[in-house]
N, C-alpha and C positions, 0 to 999 in steps of 0.2 A: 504494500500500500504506500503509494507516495501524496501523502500529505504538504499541502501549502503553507501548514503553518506547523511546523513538528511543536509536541505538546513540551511547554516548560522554556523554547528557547526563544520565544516573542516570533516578530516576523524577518523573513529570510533576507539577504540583501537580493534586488532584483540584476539579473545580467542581461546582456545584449538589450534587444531593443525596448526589453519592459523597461531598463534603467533608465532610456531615453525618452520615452513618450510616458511619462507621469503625468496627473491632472500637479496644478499645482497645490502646493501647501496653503490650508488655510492658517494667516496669520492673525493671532489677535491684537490688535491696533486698532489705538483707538486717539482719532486725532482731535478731538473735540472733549475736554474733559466733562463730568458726568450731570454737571450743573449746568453748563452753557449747551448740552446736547438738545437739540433741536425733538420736539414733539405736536406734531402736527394735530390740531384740534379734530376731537371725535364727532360726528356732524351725531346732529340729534335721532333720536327714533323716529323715522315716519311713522302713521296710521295712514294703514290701505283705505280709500275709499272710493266711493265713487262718486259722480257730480253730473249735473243734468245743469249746463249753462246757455243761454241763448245766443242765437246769431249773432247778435251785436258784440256779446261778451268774447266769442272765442277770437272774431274782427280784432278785437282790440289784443289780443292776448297774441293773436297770428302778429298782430304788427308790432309789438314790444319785441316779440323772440326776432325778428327782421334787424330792428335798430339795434337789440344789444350784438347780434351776429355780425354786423354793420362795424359797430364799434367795437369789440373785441376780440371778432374769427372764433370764437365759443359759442356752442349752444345754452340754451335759456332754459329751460326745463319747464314744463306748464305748471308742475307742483309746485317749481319757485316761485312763479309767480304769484298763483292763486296764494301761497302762503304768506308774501310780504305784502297783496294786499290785504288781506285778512287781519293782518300785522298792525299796517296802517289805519285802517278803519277801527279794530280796537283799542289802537291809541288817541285815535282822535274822540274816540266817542268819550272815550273816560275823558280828555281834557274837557270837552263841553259839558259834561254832567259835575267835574269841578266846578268851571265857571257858574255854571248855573246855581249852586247852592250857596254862593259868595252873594 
């Protein structure tokens, strides 16, 4: 029986062309110390849903994803959109119902 890894002696040295075509070694290096390392924010939990929006709304929603594609060469996502306005109208609503009780 020839064994690749004889038992008790670790791993064999490789010859001829195994010795040649290794992947390389992974090294650990790390050039960024562990404070300043870079951690990219976790985007939120969506909720799946669905939505029944009229002509005019998707109109406007078709020409927002245009302008920001326009301006950036990214797409717009419809979810983003529906969410920041959603966003926005329930920030504004609470500012008017502040105003209002002043």
């Amino acid at each position: 029986m020839n064994q690749p890894y004889p038992t008790g002696l670790g791993e064999p040295e490789l010859v001829g062309k195994q010795a040649l075509f290794q992947p390389p070694k992974k090294e650990n290096k790390k050039l960024v110390p562990k404070e300043e390392e870079y951690s990219p924010e976790k985007p939120e939990k969506r909720v799946r849903m669905t939505m029944e929006i009229t002509k005019p709304a998707l109109a406007i929603i078709q020409q927002v994803q245009s302008s920001h594609r326009l301006l950036t060469g990214q797409v717009l996502p419809k979810w983003r959109i529906i969410n920041d306005a959603l966003e926005l109208y329930g920030r504004e609503r609470q500012e008017n119902y502040e105003h209002s009780d002043q």
